[in-house]
C-alpha positions in Angstrom: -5.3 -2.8 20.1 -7.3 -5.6 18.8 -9.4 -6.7 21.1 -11.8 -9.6 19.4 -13.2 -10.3 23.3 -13.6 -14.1 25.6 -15.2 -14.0 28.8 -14.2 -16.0 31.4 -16.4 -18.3 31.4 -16.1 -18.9 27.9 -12.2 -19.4 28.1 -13.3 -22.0 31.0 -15.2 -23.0 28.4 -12.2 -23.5 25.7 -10.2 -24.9 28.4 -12.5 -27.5 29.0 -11.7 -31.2 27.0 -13.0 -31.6 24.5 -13.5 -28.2 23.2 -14.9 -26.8 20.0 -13.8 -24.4 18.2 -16.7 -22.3 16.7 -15.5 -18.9 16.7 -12.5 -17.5 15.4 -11.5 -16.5 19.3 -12.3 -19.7 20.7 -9.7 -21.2 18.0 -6.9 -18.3 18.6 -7.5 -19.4 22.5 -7.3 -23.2 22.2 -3.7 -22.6 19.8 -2.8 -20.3 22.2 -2.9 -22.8 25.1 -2.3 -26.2 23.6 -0.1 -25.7 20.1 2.6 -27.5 20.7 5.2 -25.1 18.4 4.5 -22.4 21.1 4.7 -24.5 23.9 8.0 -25.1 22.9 8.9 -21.9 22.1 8.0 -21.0 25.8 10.3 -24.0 27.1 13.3 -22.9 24.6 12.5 -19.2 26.4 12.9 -20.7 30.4 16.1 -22.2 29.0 17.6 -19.1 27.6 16.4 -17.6 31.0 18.8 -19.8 33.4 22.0 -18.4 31.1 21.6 -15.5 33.5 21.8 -17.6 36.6 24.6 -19.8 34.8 26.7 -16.5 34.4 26.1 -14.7 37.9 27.4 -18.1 39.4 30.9 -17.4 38.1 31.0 -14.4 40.1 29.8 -15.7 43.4 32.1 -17.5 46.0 32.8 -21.0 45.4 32.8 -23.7 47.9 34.7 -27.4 47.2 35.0 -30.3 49.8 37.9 -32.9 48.6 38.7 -36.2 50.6 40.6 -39.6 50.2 41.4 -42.9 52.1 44.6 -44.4 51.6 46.1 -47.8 52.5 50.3 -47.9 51.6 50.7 -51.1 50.8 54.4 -51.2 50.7 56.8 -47.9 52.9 59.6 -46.6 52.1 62.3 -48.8 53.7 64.1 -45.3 54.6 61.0 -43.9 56.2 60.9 -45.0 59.9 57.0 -42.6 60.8 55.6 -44.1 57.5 51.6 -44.1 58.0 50.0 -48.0 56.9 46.8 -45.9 56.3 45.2 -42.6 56.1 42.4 -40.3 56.0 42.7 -36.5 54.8 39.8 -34.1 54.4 39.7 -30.2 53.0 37.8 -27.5 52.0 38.0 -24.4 50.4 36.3 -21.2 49.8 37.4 -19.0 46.8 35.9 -15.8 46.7 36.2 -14.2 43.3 36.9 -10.2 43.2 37.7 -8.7 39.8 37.9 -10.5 36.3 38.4 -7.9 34.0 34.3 -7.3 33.7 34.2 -10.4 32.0 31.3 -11.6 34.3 29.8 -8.2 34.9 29.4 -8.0 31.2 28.9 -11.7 30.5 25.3 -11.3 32.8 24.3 -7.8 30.9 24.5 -9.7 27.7 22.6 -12.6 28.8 19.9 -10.3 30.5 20.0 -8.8 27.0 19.0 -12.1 25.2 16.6 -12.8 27.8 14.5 -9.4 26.3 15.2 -10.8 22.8 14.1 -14.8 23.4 11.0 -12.9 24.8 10.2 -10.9 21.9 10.9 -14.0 20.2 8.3 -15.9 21.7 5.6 -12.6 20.7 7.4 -13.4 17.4 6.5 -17.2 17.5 3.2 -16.3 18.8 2.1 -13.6 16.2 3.1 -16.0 13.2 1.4 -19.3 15.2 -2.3 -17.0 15.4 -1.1 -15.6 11.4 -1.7 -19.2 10.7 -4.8 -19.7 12.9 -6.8 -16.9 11.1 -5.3 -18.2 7.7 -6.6 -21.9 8.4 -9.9 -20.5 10.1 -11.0 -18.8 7.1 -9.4 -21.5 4.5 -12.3 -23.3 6.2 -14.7 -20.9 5.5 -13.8 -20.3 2.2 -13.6 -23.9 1.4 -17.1 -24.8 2.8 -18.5 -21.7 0.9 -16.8 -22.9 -2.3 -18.2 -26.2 -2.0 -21.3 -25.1 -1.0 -21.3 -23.1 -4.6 -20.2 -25.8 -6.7 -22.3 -28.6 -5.1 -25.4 -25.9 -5.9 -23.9 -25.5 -9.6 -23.9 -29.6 -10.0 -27.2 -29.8 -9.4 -28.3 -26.9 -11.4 -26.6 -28.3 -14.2 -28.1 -31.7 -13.5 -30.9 -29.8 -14.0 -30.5 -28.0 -17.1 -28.6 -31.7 -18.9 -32.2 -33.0 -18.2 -34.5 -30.6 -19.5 -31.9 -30.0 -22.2 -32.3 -33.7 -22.8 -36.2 -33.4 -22.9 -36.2 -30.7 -25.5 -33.6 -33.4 -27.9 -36.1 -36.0 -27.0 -39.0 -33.8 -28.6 -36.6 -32.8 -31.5 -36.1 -28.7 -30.0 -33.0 -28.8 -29.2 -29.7 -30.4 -31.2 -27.6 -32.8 -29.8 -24.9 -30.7 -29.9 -26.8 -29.0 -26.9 -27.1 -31.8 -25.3 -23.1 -32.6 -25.5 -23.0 -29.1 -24.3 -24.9 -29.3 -21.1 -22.9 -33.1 -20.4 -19.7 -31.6 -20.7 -20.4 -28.8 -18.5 -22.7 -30.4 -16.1 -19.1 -33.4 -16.2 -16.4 -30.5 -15.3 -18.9 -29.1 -12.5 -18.6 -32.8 -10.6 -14.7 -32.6 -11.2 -14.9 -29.2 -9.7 -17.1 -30.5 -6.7 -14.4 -33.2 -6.0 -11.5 -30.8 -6.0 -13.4 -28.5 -4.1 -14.0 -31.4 -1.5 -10.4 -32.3 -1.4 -9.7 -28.5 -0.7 -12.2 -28.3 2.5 -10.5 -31.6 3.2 -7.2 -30.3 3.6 -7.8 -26.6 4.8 -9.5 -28.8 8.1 -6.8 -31.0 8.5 -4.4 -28.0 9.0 -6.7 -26.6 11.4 -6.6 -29.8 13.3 -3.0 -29.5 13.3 -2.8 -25.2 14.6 -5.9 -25.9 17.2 -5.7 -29.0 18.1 -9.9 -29.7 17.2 -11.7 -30.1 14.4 -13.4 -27.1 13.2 -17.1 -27.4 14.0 -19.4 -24.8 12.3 -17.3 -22.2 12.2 -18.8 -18.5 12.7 -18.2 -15.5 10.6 -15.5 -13.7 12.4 -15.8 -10.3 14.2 -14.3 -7.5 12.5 -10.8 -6.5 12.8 -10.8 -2.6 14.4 -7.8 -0.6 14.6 -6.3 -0.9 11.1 -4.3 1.8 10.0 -5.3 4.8 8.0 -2.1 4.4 6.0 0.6 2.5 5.0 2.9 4.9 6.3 0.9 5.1 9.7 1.2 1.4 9.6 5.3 1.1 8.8 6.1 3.6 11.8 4.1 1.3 14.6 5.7 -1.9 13.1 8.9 -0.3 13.1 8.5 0.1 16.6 6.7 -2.8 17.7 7.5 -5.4 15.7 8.6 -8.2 17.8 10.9 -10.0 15.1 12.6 -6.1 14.8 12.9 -5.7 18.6 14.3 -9.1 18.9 17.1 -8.2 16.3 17.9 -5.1 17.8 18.1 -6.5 21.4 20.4 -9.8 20.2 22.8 -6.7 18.7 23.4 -5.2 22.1 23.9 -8.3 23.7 26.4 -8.7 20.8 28.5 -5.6 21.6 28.7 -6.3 25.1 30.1 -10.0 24.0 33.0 -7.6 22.6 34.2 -6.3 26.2 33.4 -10.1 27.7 36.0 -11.6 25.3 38.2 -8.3 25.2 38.4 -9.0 29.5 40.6 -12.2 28.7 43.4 -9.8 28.8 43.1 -8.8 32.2 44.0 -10.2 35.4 42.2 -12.3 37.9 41.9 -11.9 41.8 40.2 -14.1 44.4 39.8 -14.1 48.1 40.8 -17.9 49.1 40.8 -19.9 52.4 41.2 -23.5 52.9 41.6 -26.0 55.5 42.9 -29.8 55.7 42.5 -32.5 58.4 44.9 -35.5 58.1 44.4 -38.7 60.3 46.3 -41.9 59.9 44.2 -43.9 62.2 46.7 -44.9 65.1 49.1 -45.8 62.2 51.7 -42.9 62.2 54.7 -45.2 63.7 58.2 -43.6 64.4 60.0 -42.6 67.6 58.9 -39.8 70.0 58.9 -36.1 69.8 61.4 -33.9 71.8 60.1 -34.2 75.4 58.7 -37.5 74.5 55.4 -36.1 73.4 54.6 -39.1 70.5 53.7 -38.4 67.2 50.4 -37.1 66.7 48.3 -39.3 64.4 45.8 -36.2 63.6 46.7 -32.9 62.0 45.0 -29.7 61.2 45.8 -26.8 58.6 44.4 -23.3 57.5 45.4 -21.0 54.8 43.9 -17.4 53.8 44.9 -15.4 51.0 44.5 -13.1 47.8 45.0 -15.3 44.6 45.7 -13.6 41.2 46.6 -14.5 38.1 48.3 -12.0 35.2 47.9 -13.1 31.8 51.0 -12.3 29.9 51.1 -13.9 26.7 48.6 -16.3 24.9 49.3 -17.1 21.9 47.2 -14.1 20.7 43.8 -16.0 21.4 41.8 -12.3 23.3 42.9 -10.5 20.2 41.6 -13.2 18.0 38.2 -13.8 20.6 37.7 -10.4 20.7 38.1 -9.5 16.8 35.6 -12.9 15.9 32.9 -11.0 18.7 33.4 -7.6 17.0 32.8 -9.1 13.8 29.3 -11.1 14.8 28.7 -8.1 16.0 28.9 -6.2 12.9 26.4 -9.4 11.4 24.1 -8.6 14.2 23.9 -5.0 13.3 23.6 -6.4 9.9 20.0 -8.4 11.1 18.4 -5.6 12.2 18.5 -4.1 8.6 17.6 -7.2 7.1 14.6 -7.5 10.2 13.9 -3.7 9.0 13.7 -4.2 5.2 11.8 -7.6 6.0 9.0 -5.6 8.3 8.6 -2.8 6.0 8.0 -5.3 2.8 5.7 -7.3 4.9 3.9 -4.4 6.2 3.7 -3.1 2.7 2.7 -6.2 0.9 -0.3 -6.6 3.8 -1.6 -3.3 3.4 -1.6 -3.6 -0.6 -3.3 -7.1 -0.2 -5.8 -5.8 2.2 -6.6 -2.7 0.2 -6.8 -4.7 -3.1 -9.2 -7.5 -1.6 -11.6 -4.6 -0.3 -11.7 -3.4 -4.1 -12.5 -6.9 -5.2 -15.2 -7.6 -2.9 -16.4 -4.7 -3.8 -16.4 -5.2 -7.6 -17.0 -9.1 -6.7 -20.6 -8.0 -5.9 -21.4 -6.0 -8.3 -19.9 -8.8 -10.5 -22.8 -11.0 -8.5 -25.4 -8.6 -9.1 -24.9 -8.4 -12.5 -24.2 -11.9 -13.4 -27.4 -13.5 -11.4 -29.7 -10.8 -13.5 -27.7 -11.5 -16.7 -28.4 -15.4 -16.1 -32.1 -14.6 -15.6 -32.7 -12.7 -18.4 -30.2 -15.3 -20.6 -32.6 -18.3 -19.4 -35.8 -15.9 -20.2 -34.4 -15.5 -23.6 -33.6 -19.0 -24.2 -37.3 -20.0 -23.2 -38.7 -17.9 -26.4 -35.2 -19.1 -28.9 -33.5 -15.7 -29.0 -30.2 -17.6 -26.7 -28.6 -20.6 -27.4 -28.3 -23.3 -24.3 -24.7 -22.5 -24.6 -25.2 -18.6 -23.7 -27.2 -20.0 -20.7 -24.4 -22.2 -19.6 -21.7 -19.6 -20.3 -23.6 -16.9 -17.5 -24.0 -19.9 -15.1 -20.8 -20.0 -14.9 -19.7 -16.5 -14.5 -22.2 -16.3 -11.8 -20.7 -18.9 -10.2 -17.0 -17.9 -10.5 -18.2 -14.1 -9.5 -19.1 -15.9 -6.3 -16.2 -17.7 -5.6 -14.4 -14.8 -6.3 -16.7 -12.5 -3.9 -15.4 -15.5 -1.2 -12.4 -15.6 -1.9 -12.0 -11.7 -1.6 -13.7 -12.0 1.8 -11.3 -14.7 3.0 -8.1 -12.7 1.8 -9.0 -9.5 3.2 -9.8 -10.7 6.2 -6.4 -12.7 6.1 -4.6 -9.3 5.1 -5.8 -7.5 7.7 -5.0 -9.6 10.0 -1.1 -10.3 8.9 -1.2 -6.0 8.6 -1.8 -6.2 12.0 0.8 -8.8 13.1 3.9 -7.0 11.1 2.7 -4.2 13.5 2.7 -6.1 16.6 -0.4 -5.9 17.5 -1.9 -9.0 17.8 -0.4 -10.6 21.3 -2.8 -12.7 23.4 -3.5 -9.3 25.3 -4.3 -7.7 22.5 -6.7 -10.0 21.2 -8.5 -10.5 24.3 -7.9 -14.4 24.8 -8.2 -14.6 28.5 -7.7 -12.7 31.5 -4.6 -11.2 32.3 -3.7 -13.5 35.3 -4.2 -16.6 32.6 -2.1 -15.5 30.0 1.6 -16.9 29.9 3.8 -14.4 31.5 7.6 -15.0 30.6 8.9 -12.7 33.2 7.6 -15.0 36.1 9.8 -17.3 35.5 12.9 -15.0 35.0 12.1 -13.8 38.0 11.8 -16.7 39.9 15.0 -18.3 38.3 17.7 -15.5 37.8 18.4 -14.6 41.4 19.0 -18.4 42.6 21.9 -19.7 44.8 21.5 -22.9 45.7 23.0 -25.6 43.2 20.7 -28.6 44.5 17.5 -27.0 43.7 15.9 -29.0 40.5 12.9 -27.8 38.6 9.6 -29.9 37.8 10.3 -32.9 35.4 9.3 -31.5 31.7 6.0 -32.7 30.8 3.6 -32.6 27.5 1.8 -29.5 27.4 -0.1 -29.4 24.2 -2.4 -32.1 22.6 -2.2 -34.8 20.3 -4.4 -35.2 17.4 -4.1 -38.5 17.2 -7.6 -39.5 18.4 -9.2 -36.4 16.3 -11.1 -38.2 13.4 -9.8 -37.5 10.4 -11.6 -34.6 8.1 -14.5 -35.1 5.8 -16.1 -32.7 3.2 -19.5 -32.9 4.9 -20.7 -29.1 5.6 -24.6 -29.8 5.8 -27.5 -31.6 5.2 -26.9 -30.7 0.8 -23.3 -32.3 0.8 -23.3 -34.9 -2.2 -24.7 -34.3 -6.0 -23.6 -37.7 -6.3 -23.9 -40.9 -4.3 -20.6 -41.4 -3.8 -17.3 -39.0 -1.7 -14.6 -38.9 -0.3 -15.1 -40.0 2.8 
């Protein structure tokens, strides 16, 4: 389990407008909560829940009411008890008592795709906090880069100075000089491209979370990673949610096999009906034997067993039931495609994560060694044994050692993290986001809708859930008081 911890007051806290994101959990809470793709996803889910009431209802009793008011405008001129008007009213109850399993089967399939929309929606949520932690520490990154290349303008501002200096007083060439331009030149291009980066690494935060990232914080550390990849390919094989949800939409599919396969078989219902005809005072005629008159009301009632037999078709439950053996047979398919697709990704993660923990590694040793070759290069140059070139050439691998030693950082943290979602073990439980009681439970409402009767009930009127980011200012490149070499930005 990866628990990365919220209190309760902090989830208040998160829940509270406006909120800030400043730690990697606050940001995975505020997505969780207000991202509108999985707020969706949860509304797609309640709809794929009702299928279960929608199918149970074809095997309850049915109740219609019919009526009519008639005026006869013109009567036979043969008919001598001809109503001028009339008013009929019936009922009937069918009850139904064996279709073939078609229904039986028809709700064990849809109860099946109930358990696969819900692994789904882990599915959905897994890939939306993927994305969180990617954008979280583009962010990061980003600002660190920028920090680096804003420090590495003005270092080079530095050097095209004193480089200038020594040309004024005749100890340096200007070829040094054109030296220290050029590089000090591709260092402000770099700046501005590093702006633009942090620029759009916020703006897709704004767009997961909902806020604008506001000094982030390192992240905690990510416990419970596998030993091995192979450790790791047998827990995603089993939890996966994107693998369960393949397997589960398979059963449902083979159980679609007997619902179509049950058009074959015959129907029975229970029925009973009654009918009330009055022809307000307007039933003419002559007498009844024993001069009773006519009666102007009447009442019927009728009980019985209905069935039909199907006999021939045309062929269409051979043809219904071969199409559902043969999505069955793609739906089988999907679950090796969902295997192959888990095991690559689980794979690929655990090569990334174990290949970025190298690099950082030899990132900062790279560091190390290039910040004590650029001392001694600069010591050197002082006394004329190193050209102002050579001095340029270890500023920069400084610099690019750092950037790599971020960059490492940010993609094994990233790694780790998508190691751990193949696995499926990164739900909102997992990761600690908020108390149990707080967390979005998908069962609730199946519960609360799959056992329902009564056809005039109506649900709450669909609402916005998530937040806009229209009123969130747009991004800037600003991460401290050290922003700008130059007087002019972005922004």
């Amino acid at each position: 389990m990866v628990r990365l911890g919220l209190s309760g007051a902090a989830l208040a806290l998160v829940l509270a407008a406006p909120a800030h994101a400043d730690t990697l959990q606050e940001a995975l809470t505020q997505a969780y909560f207000n991202n509108p793709t999985l707020t969706a996803a949860r509304a797609d889910q309640r709809a794929t829940d009702e299928n279960v009431a929608i199918e149970r209802a074809a095997g309850r009793p049915g109740v219609t009411a019919s009526g009519s008011y008639i005026e006869f405008l013109k009567q036979s001129s043969t008919s001598f008890t001809a109503p001028e008007r009339a008013f009929s009213a019936g009922a009937d109850l069918s009850v139904p008592i064996y279709s073939g399993g078609a229904v039986k089967n028809a709700i064990r399939a849809a109860e099946v795709r109930v358990g696969a929309g819900q692994a789904e929606l882990r599915a959905t949520q897994s890939a939306l906090f993927r994305q969180v932690v990617a954008a979280y520490m583009d962010v990061l990154r980003n600002e660190a880069i920028l920090g680096l290349t804003a420090n590495q303008v003005d270092v080079l501002g530095v050097n095209f100075q004193a480089t200038s200096d020594r040309f004024e007083i005749g100890d340096l060439t200007r070829t040094d000089v054109a030296q220290s331009q050029a590089r000090l030149a591709l260092a402000q291009a770099d700046f501005r491209g590093a702006q633009a980066n942090l620029i759009g690494a916020r703006e897709t935060y704004i767009q997961l979370v909902g806020e604008a990232p506001t000094d982030l914080q390192p992240p905690p550390p990510l416990p419970n990673l596998p030993d091995s990849v192979a450790v790791a390919v047998a827990i995603a094989l089993e939890e996966n949610p994107d693998l369960i949800a393949a397997r589960e939409r398979a059963d449902a599919a083979e159980i679609d096999i007997d619902v179509a396969g049950a058009g074959r078989l015959p129907r029975v219902s229970l029925v009973l009906g009654g009918n009330y005809d009055n022809y307000i005072g307007t039933l003419g005629g002559v007498a009844a034997p024993g001069g009773v008159a006519v009666p102007q009301t009447t009442t019927a009632a009728q009980a019985g067993v209905q069935f039909s037999i199907p006999i021939f078709q045309g062929g269409r439950p051979a043809a219904l039931e071969r199409q559902a053996q043969a999505r069955a047979g793609a739906a089988l398919e999907r679950i090796i495609a969902a295997e192959r697709d888990v095991i690559a990704q689980v794979r690929a993660a655990y090569a990334s994560w174990q290949a970025s923990l190298a690099i950082i590694e030899s990132s900062q040793t790279a560091v190390s060694a290039a910040a004590l070759s650029l001392e001694g290069v600069r010591a050197e140059n002082s006394i004329g044994n190193r050209t102002v070139l050579e001095v340029l050439n270890a500023e920069q691998e400084l610099l690019n050692a750092r950037v790599d030693l971020v960059t490492a950082r940010r993609n094994a943290y990233v790694a780790g993290f998508t190691l751990l979602a193949a696995m499926g073990q990164v739900e909102a439980r997992d990761l600690g986001l908020a108390d149990e009681g707080m967390l979005y439970d998908p069962l609730a409402n199946y519960d609360r809708v799959a056992g329902k009767w009564w056809g005039w009930e109506r649900g709450p009127d669909p609402v916005v859930e998530s937040t806009s980011t229209v009123d969130v200012p747009a991004a800037t490149a600003l991460i401290g008081p050290v922003d700008e070499p130059e007087s002019d930005s972005i922004y």
